[in-house]
N, C-alpha and C positions, 0 to 999 in steps of 0.2 A: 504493500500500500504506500502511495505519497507521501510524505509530510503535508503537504496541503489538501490531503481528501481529507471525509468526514469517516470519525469512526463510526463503527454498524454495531448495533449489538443485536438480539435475538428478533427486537421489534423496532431495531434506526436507529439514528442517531444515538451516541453513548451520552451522558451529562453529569455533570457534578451537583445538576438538582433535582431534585425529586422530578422522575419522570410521569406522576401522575399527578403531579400536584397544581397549584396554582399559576405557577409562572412558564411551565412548560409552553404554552401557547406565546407566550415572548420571545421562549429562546429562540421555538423554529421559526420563529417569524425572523429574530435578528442572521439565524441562521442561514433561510434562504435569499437574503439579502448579500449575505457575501457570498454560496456560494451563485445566484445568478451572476455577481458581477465578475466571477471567475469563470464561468460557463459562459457567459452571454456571448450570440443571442441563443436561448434555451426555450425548448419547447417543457410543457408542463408534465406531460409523459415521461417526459426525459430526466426532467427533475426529479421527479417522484421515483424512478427507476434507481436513480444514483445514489439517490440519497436513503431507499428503501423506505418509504414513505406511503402511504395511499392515497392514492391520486386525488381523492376528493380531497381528502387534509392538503395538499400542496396547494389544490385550484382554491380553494376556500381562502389560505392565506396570502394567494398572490393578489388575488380580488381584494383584500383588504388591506395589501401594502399599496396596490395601483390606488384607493381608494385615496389613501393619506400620501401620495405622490412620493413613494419611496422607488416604485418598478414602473416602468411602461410595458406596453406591446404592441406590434404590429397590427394592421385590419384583417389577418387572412383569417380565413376557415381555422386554422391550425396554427394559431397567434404562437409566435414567439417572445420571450421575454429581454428586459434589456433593463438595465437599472437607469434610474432618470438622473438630472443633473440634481436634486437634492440632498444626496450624500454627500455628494463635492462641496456642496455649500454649507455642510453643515460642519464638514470634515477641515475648510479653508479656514470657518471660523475657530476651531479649536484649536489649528495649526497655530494660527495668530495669539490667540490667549495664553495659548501654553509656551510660549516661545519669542514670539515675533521674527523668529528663524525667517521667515522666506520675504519680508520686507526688509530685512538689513541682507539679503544676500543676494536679490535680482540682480543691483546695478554690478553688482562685483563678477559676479554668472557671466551677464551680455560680452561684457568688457573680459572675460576670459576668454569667451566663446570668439570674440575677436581676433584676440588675439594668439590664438590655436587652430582656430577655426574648425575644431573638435565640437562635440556632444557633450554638454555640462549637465550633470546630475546633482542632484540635491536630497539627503536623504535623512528621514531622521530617526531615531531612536527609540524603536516599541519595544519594551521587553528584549528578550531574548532576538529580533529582528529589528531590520532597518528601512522604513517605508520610504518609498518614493514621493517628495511634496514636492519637487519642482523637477522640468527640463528644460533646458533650451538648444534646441538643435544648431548645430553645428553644416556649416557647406561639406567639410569633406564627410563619404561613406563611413555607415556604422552599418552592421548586419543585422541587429535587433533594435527597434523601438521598444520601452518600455513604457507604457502606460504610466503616469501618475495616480499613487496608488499601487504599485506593485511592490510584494513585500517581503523579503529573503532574510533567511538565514543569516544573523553578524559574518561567518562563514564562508558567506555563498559569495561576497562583496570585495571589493579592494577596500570599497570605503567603508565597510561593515567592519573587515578585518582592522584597520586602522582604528576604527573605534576600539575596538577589542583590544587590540594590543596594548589602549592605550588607559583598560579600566583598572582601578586599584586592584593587588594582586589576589586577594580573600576573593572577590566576586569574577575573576579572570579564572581562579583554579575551581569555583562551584560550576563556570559554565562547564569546562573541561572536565568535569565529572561525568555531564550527559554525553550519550554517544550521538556522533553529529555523523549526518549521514553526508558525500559526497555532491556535488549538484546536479539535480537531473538523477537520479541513482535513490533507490531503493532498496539495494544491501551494501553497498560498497560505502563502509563508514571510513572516516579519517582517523587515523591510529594518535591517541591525546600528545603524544611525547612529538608529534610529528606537528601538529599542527603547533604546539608549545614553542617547536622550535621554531618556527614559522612567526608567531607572534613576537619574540623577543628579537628577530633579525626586522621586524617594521618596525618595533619600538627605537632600536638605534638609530635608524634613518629616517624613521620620520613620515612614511608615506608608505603604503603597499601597493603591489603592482599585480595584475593579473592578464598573461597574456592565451590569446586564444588561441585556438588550433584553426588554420584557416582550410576553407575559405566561408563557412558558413558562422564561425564564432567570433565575438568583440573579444577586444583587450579594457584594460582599463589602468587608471592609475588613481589613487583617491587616501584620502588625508581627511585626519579625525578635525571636528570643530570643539572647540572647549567653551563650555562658561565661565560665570567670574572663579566659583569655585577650583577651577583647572580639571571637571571631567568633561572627558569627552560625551557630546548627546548627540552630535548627529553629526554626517560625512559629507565629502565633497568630492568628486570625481570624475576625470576625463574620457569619453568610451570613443571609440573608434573602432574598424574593422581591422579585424587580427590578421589581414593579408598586407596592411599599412605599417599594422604599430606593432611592431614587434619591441622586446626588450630595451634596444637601443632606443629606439623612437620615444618610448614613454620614461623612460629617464630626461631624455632631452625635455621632457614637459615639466618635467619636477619645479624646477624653482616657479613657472608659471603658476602653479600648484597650490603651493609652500605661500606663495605671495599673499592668493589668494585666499586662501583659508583662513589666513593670518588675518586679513583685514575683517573677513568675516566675523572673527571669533572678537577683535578688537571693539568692533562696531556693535555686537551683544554686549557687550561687559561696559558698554556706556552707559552711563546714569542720563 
């Protein structure tokens, strides 16, 4: 199984609350909210299928999330679903309260993106993963767009890793207690001592890199942003096409990098 499917149990979805009780009608409501916007566009069959559901319980609460404008869907016979633009807005809002991360970081993004003329990522801090709140595309070739809102593994990242690398060591050796799986990969875990080593070679220098196997994967280079406190909460990161940027190439990007994260991080920690 994925890391991002949903667990099954005898009768759906697994939960840490009472599956007969009062709130269970929340959860899968909150439930097929992300996974529509992971599926999307999803027919209701389909839903109901993946998620081992019964089709009336799915159709009953998409009808009630479309009602409160949280899903859309198409006119046909056989509607498929689509998440609307009110999670974005509700998501843009918290962005901003929690942070004000993506308004001290645009103009510094553009003016990166200029001057690389790469793919700037902007990622922040959930838990155990690093969500996507900003991109701004770059002229030269990158192999994957990632949605805003797409949401990986510290692990899976240059800029996740960079954060990682760069968290107090107590909460750097509890994550490295979970076995982390590979990216893309559902058995192939990363051995702890390996990725350990891995984190304390970005902590010396300052930035991680990840290149990809071309011609269909990115590379990336990406760098922790810190608060006043000095942790790291969310990353910064240049992607391109791994047939471009190979190791050499995204070194040469580093102080571009370095500059920028710095100003970013600067520019949070102002009163």
């Amino acid at each position: 199984m994925g890391r991002n499917e949903t667990r099954l149990g005898p009768t759906g979805p697994t939960d840490d609350i009472d599956p007969k009780g009062p709130n269970r009608p929340v959860g899968l409501a909150l439930l097929l909210v992300e996974r529509v916007a992971e599926w999307q566009p999803i027919g209701a069959s389909d839903l109901a299928r993946r998620l081992a559901l019964p089709k009336a319980t799915v159709h009953r609460l998409l009808l009630a999330l479309e009602a409160f404008g949280w899903l859309e869907r198409d006119g046909g016979s056989r509607p498929l679903w689509s998440v609307s633009m009110r999670p974005i807005a509700v998501g843009g809002r918290a962005i901003e309260r929690k942070s004000g991360l993506r308004m001290a970081a645009l103009s510094v993004m553009d003016a990166l993106r200029h001057a690389t003329g790469e793919t700037i990522h902007l990622g922040l801090v959930d838990g155990e993963n690093i969500a996507l709140i900003e991109r701004i595309d770059g002229v030269n070739s990158v192999n994957i767009f990632l949605p805003v809102g797409t949401s990986w593994d510290l692990s899976w990242s240059s800029s996740g890793k960079a954060v990682l690398a760069h968290l107090p060591e107590a909460e750097q050796q509890s994550y490295l207690r979970t076995p982390r799986f590979r990216r893309k990969s559902e058995t192939d875990i990363i051995p702890p001592d390996q990725l350990a080593e891995e984190l304390a070679q970005i902590r010396e220098r300052g930035f991680a890199i990840s290149v990809g196997v071309p011609p269909a994967a990115s590379s990336s280079i990406g760098m922790a942003i810190f608060d006043k406190r000095g942790r790291p909460f969310a990353g910064l990161s240049i992607t391109g096409a791994s047939d471009r940027l190979r190791e050499e190439q995204l070194l040469a990007l580093a102080p571009h990098l370095t500059a920028a994260a710095r100003r970013i991080s600067i520019g949070m920690n102002m009163d």
